[in-house]
C-alpha positions as CSV (number, residue, x, y, z in Angstrom):
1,X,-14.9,-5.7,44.2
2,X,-15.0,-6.6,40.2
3,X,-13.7,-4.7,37.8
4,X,-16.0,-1.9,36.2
5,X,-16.1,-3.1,32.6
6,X,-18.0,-2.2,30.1
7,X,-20.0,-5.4,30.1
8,X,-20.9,-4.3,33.6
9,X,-21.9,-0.8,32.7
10,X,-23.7,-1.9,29.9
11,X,-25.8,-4.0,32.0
12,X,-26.2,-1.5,34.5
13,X,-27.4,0.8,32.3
14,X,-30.3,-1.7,31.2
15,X,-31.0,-2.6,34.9
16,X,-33.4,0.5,36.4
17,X,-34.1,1.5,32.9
18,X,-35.6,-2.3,31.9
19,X,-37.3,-2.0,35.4
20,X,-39.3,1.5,34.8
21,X,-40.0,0.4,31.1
22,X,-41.2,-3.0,32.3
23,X,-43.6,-1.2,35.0
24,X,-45.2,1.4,32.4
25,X,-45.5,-1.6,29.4
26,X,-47.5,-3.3,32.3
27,X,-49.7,-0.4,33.0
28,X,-52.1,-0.7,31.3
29,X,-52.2,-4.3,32.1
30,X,-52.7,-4.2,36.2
31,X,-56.1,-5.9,37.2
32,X,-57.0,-6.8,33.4
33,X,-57.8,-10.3,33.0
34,X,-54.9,-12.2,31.1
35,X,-55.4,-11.8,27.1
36,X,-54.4,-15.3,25.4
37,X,-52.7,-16.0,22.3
38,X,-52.5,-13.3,19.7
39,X,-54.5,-10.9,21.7
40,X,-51.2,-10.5,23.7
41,X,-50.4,-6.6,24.2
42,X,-47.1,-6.1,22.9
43,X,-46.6,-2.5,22.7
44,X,-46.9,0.5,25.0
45,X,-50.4,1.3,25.5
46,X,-52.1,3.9,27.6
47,X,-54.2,2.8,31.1
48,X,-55.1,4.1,34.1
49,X,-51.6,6.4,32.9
50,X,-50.7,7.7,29.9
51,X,-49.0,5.6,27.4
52,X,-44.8,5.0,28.7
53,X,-45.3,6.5,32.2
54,X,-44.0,4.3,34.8
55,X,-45.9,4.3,38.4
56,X,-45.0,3.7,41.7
57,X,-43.2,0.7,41.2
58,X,-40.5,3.1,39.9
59,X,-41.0,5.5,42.2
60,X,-40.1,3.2,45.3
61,X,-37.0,2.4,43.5
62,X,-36.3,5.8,42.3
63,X,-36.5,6.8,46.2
64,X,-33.6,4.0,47.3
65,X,-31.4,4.9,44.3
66,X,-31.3,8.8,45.3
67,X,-30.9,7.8,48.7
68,X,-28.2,5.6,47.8
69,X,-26.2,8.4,46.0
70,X,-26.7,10.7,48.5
71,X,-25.0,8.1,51.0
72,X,-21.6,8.5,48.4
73,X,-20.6,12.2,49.8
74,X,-21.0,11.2,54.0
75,X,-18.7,8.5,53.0
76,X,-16.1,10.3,50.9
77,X,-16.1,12.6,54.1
78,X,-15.1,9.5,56.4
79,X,-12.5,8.2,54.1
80,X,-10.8,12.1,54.5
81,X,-11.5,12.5,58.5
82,X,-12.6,9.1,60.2
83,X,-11.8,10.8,63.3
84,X,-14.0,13.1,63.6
85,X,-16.9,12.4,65.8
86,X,-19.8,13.4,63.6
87,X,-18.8,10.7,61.4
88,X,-20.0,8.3,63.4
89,X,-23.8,8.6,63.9
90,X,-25.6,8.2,67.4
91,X,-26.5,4.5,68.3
92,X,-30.4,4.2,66.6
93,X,-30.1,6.6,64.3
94,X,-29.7,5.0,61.3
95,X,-33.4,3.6,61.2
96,X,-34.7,7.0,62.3
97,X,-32.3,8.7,59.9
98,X,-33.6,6.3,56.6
99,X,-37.6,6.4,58.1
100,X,-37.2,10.2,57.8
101,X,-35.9,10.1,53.4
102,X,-39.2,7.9,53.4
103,X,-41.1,10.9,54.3
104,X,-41.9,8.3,57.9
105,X,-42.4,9.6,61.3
106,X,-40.9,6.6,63.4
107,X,-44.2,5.8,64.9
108,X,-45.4,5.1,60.9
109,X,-42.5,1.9,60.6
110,X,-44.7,-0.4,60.7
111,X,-48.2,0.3,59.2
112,X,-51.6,-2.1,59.9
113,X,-51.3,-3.9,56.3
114,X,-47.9,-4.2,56.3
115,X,-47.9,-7.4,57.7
116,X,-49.3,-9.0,54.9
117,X,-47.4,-10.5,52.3
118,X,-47.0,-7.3,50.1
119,X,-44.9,-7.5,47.2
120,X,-44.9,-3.9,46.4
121,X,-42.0,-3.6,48.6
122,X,-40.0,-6.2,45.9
123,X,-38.8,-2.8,43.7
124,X,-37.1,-0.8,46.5
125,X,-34.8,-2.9,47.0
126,X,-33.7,-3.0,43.6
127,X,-30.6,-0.2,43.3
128,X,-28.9,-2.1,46.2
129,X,-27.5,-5.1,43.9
130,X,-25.3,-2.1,41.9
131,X,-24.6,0.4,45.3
132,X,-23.4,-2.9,46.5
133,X,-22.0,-4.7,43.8
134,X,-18.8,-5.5,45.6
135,X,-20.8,-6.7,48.9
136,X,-22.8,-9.6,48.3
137,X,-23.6,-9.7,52.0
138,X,-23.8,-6.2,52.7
139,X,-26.4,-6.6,49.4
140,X,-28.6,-8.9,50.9
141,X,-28.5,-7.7,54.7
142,X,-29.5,-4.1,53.2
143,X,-32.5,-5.5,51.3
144,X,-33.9,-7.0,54.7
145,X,-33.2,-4.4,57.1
146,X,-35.0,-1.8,54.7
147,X,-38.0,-4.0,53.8
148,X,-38.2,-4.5,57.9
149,X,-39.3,-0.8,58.4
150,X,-41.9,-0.9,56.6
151,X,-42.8,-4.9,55.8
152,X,-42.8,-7.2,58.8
153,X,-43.7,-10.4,56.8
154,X,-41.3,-13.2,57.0
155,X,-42.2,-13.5,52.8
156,X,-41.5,-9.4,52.4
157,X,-38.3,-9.9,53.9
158,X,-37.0,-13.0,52.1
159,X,-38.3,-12.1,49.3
160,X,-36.8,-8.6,49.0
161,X,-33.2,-10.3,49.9
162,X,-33.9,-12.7,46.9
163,X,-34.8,-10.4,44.7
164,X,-31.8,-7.7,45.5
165,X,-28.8,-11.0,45.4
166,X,-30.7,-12.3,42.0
167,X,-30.1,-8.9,40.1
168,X,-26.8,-8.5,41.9
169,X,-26.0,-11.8,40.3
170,X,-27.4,-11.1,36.7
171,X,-25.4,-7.7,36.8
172,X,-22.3,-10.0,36.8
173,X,-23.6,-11.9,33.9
174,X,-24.7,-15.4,35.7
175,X,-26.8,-17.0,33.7
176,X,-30.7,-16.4,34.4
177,X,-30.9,-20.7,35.2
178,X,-27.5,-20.5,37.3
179,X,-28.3,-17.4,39.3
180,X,-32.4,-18.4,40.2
181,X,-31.1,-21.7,42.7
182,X,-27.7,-19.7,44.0
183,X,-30.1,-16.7,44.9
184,X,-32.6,-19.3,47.1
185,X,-29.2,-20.8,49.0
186,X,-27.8,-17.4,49.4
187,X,-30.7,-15.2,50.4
188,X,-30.9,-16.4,54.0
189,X,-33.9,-17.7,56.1
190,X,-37.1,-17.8,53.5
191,X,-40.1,-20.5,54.3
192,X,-39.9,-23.4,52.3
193,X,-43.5,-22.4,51.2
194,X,-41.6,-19.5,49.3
195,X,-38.3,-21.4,48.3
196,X,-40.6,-23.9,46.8
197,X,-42.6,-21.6,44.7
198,X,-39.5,-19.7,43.5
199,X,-38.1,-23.2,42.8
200,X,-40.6,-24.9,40.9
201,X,-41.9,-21.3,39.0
202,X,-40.0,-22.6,35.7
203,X,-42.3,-25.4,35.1
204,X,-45.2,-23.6,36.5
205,X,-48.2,-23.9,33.4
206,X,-49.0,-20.2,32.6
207,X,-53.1,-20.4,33.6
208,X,-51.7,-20.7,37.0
209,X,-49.7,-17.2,37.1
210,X,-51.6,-14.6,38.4
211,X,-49.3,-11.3,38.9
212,X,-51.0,-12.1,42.7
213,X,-51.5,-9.8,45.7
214,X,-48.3,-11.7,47.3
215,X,-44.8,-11.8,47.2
216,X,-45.2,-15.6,46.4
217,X,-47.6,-15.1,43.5
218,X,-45.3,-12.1,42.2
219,X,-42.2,-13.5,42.5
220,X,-43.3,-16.9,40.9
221,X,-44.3,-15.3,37.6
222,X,-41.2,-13.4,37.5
223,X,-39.0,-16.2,37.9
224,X,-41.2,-18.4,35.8
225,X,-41.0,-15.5,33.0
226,X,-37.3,-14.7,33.5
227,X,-36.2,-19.0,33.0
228,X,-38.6,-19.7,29.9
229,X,-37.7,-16.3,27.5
230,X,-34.0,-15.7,25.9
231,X,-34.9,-11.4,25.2
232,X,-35.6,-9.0,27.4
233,X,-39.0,-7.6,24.9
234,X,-40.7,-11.5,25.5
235,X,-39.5,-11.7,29.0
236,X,-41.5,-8.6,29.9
237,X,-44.6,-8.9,27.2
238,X,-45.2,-12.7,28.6
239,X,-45.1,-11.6,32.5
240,X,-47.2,-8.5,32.0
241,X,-49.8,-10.1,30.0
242,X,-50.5,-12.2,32.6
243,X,-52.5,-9.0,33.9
244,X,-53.2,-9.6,37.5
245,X,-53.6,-6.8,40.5
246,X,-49.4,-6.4,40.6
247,X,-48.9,-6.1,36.9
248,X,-46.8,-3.1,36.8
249,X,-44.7,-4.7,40.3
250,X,-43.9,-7.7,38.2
251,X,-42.8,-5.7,35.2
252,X,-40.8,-4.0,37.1
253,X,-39.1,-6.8,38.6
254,X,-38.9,-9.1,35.4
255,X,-37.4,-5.5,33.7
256,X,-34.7,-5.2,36.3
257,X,-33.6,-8.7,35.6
258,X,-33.7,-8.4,32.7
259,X,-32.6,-5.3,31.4
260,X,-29.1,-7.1,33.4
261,X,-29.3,-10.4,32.2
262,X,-29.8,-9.0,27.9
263,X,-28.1,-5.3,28.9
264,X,-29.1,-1.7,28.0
265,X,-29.5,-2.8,24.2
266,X,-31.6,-5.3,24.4
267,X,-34.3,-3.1,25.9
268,X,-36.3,-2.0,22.5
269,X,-35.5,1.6,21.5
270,X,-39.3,2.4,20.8
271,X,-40.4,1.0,24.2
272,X,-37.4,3.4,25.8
273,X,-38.3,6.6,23.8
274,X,-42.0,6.7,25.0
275,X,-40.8,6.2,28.6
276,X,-41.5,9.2,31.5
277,X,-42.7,9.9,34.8
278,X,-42.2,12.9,37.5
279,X,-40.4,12.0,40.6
280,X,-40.9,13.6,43.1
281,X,-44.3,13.9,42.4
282,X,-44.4,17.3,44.0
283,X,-41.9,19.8,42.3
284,X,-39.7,16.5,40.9
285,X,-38.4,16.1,37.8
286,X,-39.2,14.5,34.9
287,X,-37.5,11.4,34.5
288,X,-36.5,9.8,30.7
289,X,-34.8,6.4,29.3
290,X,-31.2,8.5,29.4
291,X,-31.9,9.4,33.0
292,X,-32.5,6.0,34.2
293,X,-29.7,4.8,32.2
294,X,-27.3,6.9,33.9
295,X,-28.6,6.7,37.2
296,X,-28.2,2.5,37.6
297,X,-24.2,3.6,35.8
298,X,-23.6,6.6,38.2
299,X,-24.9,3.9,41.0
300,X,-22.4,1.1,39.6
301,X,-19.5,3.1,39.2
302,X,-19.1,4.0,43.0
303,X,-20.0,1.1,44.7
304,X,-20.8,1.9,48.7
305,X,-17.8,0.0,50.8
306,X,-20.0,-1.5,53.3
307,X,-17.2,-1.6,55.8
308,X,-16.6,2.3,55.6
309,X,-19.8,2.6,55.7
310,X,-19.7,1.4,59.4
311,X,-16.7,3.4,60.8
């Protein structure tokens, strides 16, 4: 487990907030054709959304994270009586129990188009790389096993475990160029199809990026976007404005890493202040740049011990 220093709070602060304020900059973007040169949007502009309102990129992480600090009180209880029987749930029932905070019915795991290469799934795995920031493995097996309710496809599960162990990485300040190749070795079984694109994304030209409809496309501008900036503000304008059908998904992901790698200051205080959305969408409530903030340090600060977890 490392220590909780303030480098690492300071990064965790930036992590889910850079990730909702990368989704609502690339709003407006999603399904535009890429602008070139100077006609590069680089402010918050309204869309299909207002201006600064994130979408369900954040929303699917927003779901994990509460779910995740909900999951801190069952295990304070075992820590006090491990004994007791109810601590230990019925063989099974932690897929049913995790289908039903989806709002899932178990007969819904596994929709038709789920097994396609979706890389909506990438953000929800997100808030696992600070729950378990002491677990590296516990990280990466969480990240797969909840991408496999919903996402059967071989590139929807590696890429969700690569995604989780690269931000778990950057949270512990590796280097963006270090933590890219350790994440490929450590994710676990990924085709080499994917491991190539992920590999070879930094010298990818831009008119090949595409913001695609698969975890390949997706993950290959992030990467690409993440190795070739040095700030969090050209990291994010450069990936969004390469439009594409999962804009907002990839300015998600490139805002997660980072809002890590550059921490909570190196997001831009004007991008932060227009930031909001309502979650739950039905009597939620209304989410800010101080409330993510806090949420990736409240997630941070009490790691989930994986073994407990188990008893």
């Amino acid at each position: 487990m490392p220590a909780i220093t303030s480098d690492l709070i300071h990064r965790a602060r930036g992590c889910l907030l850079g990730a909702a304020v990368g989704d609502a900059f690339a709003m407006p973007l999603e399904g535009a054709p890429r602008p070139y040169g100077g006609a590069q949007c680089r402010e918050m502009r309204a869309g299909r959304l207002e201006a600064g309102r994130f979408t369900a990129a954040t929303e699917q992480m927003l779901t994990t994270a509460l779910q995740l600090l909900d999951a801190q009180w069952p295990l304070a209880e075992k820590t006090e009586a491990r004994g007791r029987k109810e601590a230990s749930p019925p063989a099974g029932a932690g897929k049913l129990t995790l289908l039903a905070r989806l709002g899932r019915k178990p007969s819904d795991a596994l929709p038709v188009e789920a097994t396609a290469p979706d890389p909506a799934v990438l953000t929800r795995c997100l808030p696992l790389a600070l729950a378990y920031i002491g677990d590296r493995d516990a990280c990466i097996e969480q990240a797969r096993q909840r991408t496999a309710l919903t996402h059967s496809h071989p590139d929807c599960l590696s890429g969700s475990a690569f995604a989780a162990v690269l931000l778990w990485q950057l949270l512990r300040g590796v280097a963006p160029n270090r933590a890219v190749p350790q994440s490929l070795r450590w994710c676990g079984e990924i085709s080499d199809a994917l491991a190539e694109t992920i590999q070879n994304a930094p010298g990818c030209p831009r008119e090949r990026l595409t913001n695609g409809s698969t975890v390949a496309a997706v993950l290959e501008s992030v990467v690409w976007g993440l190795s070739v900036t040095a700030s969090y503000q050209e990291a994010v304008t450069r990936v969004a404005n390469l439009g594409g059908p999962f804009a907002s998904t990839a300015g998600a992901l490139i805002g997660a890493f980072a809002g890590a790698a550059y921490r909570f200051s190196g997001v831009p205080a004007d991008w932060r202040a227009q930031l909001h959305g309502v979650w739950p969408l039905r009597g939620g409530r209304t989410w800010r740049d101080a409330d993510l903030a806090e949420l990736g340090e409240r997630l941070v600060q009490h790691p989930i011990d994986q073994a407990l977890a188990r008893a």
